[in-house]
N, C-alpha and C positions, 0 to 999 in steps of 0.2 A: 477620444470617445471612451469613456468609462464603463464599463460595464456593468448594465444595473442590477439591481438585489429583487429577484424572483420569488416569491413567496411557493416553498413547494412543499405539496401535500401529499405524499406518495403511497400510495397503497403497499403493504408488506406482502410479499408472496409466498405461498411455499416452494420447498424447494421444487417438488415434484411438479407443479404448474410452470416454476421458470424451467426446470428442464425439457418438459415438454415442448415451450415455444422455443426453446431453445434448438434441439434434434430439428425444425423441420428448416435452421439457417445451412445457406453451401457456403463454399468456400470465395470471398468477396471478388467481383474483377477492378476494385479499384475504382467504379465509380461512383462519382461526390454524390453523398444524402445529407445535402444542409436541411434541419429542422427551421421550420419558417422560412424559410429562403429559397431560395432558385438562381439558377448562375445566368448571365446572359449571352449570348453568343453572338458574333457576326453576321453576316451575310454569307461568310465561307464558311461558318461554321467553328468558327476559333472563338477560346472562349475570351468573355470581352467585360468579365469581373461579376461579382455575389451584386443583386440588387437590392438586400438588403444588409449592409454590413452588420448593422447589430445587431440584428437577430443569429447572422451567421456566429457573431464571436460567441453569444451566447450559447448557441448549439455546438460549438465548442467545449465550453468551459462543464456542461450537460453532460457532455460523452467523459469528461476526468471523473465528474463527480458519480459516472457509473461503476466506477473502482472502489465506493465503498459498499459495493454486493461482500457476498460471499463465495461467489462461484467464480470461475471465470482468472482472470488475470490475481484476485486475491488468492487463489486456491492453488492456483501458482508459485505464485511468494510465501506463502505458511503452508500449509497441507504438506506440499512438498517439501517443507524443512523440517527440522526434530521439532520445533517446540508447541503443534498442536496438530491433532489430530480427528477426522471425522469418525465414528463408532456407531455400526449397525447395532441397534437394538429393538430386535423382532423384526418386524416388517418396515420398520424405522431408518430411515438414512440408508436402506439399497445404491438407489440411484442406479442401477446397473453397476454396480461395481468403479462410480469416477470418482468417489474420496479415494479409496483402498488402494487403488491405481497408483493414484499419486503419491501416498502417505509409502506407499513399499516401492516407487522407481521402478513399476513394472507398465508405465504409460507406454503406447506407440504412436505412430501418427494419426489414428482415427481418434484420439480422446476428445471429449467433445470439448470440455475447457483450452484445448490447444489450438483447438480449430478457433475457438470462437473468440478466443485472445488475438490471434492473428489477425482476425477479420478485422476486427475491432480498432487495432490500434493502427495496421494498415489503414483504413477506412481515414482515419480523421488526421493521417498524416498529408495525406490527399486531400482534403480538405481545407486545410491549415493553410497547404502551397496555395491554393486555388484562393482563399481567404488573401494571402500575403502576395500574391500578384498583381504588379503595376495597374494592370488593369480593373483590380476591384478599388483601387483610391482609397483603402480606410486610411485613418486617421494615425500619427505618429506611436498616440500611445496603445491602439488599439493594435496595431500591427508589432509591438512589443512584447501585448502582452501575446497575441497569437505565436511570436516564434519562437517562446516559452512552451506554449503549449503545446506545436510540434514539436519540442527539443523533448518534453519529456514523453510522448507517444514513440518516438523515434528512438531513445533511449530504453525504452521496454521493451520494443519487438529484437534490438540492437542486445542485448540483456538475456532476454528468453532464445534467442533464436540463432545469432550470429552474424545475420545476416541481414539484409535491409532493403524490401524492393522499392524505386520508386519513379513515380509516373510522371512528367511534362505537362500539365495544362492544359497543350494545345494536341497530346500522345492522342492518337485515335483507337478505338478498340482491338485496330490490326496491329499494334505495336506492344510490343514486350517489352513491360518496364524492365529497367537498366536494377543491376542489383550493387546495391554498395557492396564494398568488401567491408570486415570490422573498421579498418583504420580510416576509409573513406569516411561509415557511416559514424565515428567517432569525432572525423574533422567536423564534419557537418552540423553536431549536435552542437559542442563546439562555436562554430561560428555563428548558429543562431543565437547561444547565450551573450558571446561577449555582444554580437553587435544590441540586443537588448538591453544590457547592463550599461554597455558605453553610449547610448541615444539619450540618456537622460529622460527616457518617456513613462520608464515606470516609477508608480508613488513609492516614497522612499520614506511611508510612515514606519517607526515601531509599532508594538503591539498596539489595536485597535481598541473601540467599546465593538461589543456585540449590539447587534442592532442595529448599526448606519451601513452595511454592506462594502465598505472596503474590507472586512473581512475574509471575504468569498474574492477579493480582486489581487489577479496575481504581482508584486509588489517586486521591488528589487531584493529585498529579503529572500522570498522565495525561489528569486532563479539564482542568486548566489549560493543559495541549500543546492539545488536543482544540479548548477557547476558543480560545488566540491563533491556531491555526491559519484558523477559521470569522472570525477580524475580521480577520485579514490579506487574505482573499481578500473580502471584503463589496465592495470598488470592482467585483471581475471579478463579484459576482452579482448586488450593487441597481444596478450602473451607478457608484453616486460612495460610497467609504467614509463611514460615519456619523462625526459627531464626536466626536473621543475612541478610534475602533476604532486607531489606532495606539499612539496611549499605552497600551491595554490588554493589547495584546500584548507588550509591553518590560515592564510589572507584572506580568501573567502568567509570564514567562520569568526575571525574575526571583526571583519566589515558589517558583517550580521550582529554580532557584539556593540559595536560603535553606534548602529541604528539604535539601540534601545532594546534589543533580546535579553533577558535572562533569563537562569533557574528561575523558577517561580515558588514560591515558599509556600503556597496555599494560605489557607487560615488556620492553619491546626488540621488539615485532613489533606495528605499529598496527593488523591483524585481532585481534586478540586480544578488541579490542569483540566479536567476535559467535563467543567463545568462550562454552561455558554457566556461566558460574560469577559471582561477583560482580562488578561491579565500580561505579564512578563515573558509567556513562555511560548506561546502560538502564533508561528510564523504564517501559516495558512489553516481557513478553514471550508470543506466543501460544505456546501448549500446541499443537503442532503440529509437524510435520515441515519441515526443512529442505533439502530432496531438492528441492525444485520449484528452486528459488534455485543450484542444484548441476549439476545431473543435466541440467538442458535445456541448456544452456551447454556444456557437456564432450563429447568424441567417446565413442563405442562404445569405443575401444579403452582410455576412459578409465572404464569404466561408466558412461556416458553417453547424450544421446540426440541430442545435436549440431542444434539448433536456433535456438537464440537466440544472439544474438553482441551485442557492444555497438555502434554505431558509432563507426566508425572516426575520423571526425571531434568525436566525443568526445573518445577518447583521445588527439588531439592536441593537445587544450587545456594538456595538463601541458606540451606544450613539449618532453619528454624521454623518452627512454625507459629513463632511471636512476633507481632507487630509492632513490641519496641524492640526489638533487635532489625527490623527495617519494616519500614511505613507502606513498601510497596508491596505486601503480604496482605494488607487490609485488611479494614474493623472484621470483628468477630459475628458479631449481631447483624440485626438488623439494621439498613440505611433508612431505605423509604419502599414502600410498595412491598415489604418482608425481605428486600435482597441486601445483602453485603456489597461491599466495591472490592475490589482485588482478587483474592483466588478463595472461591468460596469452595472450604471444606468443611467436614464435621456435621453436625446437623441443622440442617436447615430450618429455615423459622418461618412462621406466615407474619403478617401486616402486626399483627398483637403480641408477636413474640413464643407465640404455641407452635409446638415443631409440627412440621410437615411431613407426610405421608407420600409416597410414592403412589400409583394406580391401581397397586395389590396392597396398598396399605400395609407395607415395608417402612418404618425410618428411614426419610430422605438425606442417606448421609454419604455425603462425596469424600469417600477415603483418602488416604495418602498410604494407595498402594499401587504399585507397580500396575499397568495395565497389561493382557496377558492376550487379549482378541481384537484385532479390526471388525468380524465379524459376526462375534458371540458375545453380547453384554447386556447388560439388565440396565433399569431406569436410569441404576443409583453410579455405575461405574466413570472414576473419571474426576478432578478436578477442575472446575470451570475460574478462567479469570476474566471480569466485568470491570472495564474502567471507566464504564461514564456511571457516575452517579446516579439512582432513581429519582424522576421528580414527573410532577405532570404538568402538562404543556397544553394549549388548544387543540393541537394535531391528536396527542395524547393523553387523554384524559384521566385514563388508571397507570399511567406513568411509564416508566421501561425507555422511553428514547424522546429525542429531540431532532433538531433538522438541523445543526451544527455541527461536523464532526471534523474532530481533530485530525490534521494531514502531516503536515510540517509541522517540527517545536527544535526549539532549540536545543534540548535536554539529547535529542538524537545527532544535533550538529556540534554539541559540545562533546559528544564518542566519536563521528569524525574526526574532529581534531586530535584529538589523542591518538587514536589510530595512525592519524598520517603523521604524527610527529614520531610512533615508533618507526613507520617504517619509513625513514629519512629527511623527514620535514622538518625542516626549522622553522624556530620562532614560537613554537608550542610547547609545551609543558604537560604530558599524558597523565603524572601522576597527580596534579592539581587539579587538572579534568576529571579525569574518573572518582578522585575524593566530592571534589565540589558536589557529584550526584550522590555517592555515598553521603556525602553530609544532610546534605536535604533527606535523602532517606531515614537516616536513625541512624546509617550502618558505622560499622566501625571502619576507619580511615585505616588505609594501606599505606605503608614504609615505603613502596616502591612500587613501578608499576611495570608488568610485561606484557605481550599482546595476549597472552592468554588470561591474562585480567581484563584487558579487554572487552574479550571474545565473551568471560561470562557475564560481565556486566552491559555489554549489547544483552542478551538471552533475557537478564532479569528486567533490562528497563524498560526495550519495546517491544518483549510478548505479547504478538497475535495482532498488532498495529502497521503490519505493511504498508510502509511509506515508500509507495514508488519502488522502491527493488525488492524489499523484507528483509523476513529471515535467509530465505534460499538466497542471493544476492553475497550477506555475511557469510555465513557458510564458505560461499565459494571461493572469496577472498579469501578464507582461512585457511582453504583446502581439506574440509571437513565433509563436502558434498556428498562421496561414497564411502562415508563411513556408515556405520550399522550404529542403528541408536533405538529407541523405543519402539518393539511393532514395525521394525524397517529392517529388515535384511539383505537386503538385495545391495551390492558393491562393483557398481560400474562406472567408469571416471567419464565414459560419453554421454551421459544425462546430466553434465554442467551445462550443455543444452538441450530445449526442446526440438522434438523434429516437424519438419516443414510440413504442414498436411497436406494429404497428396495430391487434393486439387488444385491446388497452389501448383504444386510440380508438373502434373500436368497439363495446366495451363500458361506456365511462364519456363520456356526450355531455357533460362538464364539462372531458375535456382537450381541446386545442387543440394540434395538433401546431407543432413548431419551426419557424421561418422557412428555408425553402430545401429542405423534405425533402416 
């Protein structure tokens, strides 16, 4: 059973509405909400499989593609790392204080992103089982792609938290789910990949055309991303990498290579990766709107909602602020609809090329200077980086986003690779990898390569693109997490995890909340 391509039209919120619905969720007990579906039970009560399996995988694959918000488990992986930040401006991005939270490490267990991460990804790990139980009967490849899809829900709570609750099927409401330890919940993820990779049930196309929906279907492509990712970070979750977790991720990214991945060259413009259409470089794409990635980033006068900016000592990393000294700085001008693709600074232009005006009719111009406030800043403060190109779409008419967005590329499994070949992996080559992406860039090729070439060319290629771990994930590997960096002060080495929310604690005397919280 294949999973079919859903046409979705989703309404853009603000934030202020999703927080609102947001505060009035508690903390989840673990029981299954399949969309369209319903499970069926016994005579005793036990359950006895989903009655409709395709719907269920769907509302499945539904709950991944709610990770391209901006709140929530994304605000998690970025917010919480250096390289972008949320900026109150006036009465602007408050929110009670849960960007600022995040962005300075002064979170607790009430933040509502942590709470609602938890729910969330518990929720559909419980689901996933209930989905992949003898009893619901789906189909070889349908049940392949599902124990992808718990490996990477089980692999984020496993990432954020440390720990991993999980429920039986048949567990009645008096029963306290069992809690993994890391190494348990590590084997487990683990054994749902290999046994999907080695069933032969997922498609093992290369890159796709947009438009026939294997695009949006999770592929053997994506759960070998999915493995080398989970053994790449095994040091930052059991403490010491297992034997072998590096060479498997250089085999893995490999095997992804021999499908038909590569760099993708664009057409003369290096956004063109997160154009919708074919190409070399997109492993997976969610069926989803691209407005979050868009729209938070950009002013009002831009259709926007002027919130999130990248920092500033990110974009100094390039060194430059010319675009033929690297491509992923982006055009100057105008693209479509008046916006730039890459890090828009300097002054801003409308649809015609006439500069833009701020709401006091200020020069809309996004400096390259140091930001100095989480909580005190004008329209203009802030560098914004936009990597889907403007166009208009049916959904979208005055342009700004599409319903295709970029999840997995290989460009971030070819920094894997290198990564795990510094740190002990054979059969890779770090400094051919990291050049290959500087080549495609413009940039000038490196002599040599160390992990802190690495580190900053992770920073330059996938800012503000949280795939599945992010930035806070690299960090962590790097052992960068409590340091002080832009607007982040605060230096505690126990917020390498989040802490357990307290209903969660309350209701399951099997967790143990985090050290320092």
């Amino acid at each position: 059973m294949m999973r079919k391509q859903i046409s979705i039209n989703k309404a853009l919120l603000s934030i202020g509405a999703i927080a609102a619905l947001l505060f009035g969720q508690s903390c989840t007990d673990l029981d299954p909400q399949f969309s369209d579906s319903v499970s069926n039970e016994t005579a005793e009560g036990d359950f006895a499989g989903v009655t409709d399996a395709s719907s269920a995988l769907t509302a499945l694959y539904d709950n991944i593609e709610n990770l391209g918000g901006q709140a929530n488990e994304y605000a998690l992986m970025e917010v919480a790392a250096e390289n972008v930040a949320v900026l109150t401006r006036g009465a602007d991005w408050g929110d009670n204080g849960v960007w600022r939270l995040l962005h300075n490490h002064t979170w607790n267990a009430g933040h509502l992103y942590v709470l609602n991460s938890w729910n969330s990804r518990n929720q559909e790990i419980l689901n996933a089982t209930r989905f992949l139980d003898p009893a619901s009967a789906v189909s070889a490849d349908a049940a392949a792609q599902a124990r992808v899809l718990r490996a990477i829900n089980m692999f984020m709570v496993l990432n954020f938290y440390g720990q991993v609750p999980f429920r039986g099927v048949n567990d009645g409401a008096d029963v306290d789910p069992t809690v993994f330890t890391p190494q348990e919940a590590f084997d487990f993820i683990l054994d749902d990949l290999d046994t999907a990779i080695s069933s032969g049930a997922l498609h093992s196309s290369g890159p796709v055309a947009s438009g026939d929906g294997l695009q949006f279907v999770i592929g053997e492509a994506a759960a070998r991303f999915l493995r080398a990712k989970v053994n790449l970070n095994s040091a930052s979750i059991l403490g010491d990498a297992p034997a072998g977790a590096m060479d498997a991720v250089i085999a893995d990214v490999d095997a992804i290579e021999a499908l038909g991945f590569a760099l993708d060259p664009g057409t003369g413009d290096y956004f063109d990766i997160w154009r919708p259409a074919t190409n070399t470089e997109v492993i997976y794409w969610m069926n989803t709107g691209t407005g979050n990635r868009v729209l938070n980033m950009i002013h009002p006068n831009q259709s926007g909602w002027n919130g999130f900016v990248t920092l500033t000592e990110t974009f100094r990393l390039f060194g430059s602020e010319d675009i033929n000294d690297d491509a992923r700085l982006g055009i100057a001008g105008p693209d479509f609809n008046g916006l730039s693709t890459g890090y828009l600074r300097g002054q801003q232009l409308n649809t015609d090329g006439t500069p833009l005006t701020d709401r006091q009719n200020t020069p809309l111009v996004f400096e390259n200077e140091m930001l100095t406030s989480l909580e005190i800043n004008n329209e203009r403060n802030g560098i914004r980086v936009v990597k889907y190109p403007q166009r208009r779409d049916d959904n979208f008419p005055n342009g700004a986003t599409n319903s295709e967005a970029v999840w997995l590329r290989y460009g971030e499994a070819v920094l894997m690779r290198a990564e795990a070949a510094l740190r002990g992996g054979s059969g890779g080559d770090a400094t051919a990898d990291v050049n290959a992406l500087r080549a495609r860039a413009g940039a000038v090729e490196l002599a040599s390569v160390a992990l802190q070439d690495v580190y900053d060319e992770t920073r330059r290629e996938l800012n503000s693109e949280a795939n599945i771990a992010g930035a806070r994930a690299v960090q962590i590997r790097f052992g960068t997490f409590a340091d002080t960096w832009e607007l982040k002060n605060v230096q505690e080495d126990f917020r390498v995890l989040f802490p357990i929310p307290a209903n969660a604690l309350s209701s399951n005397p099997n967790l143990v909340q985090n050290p320092g919280y």
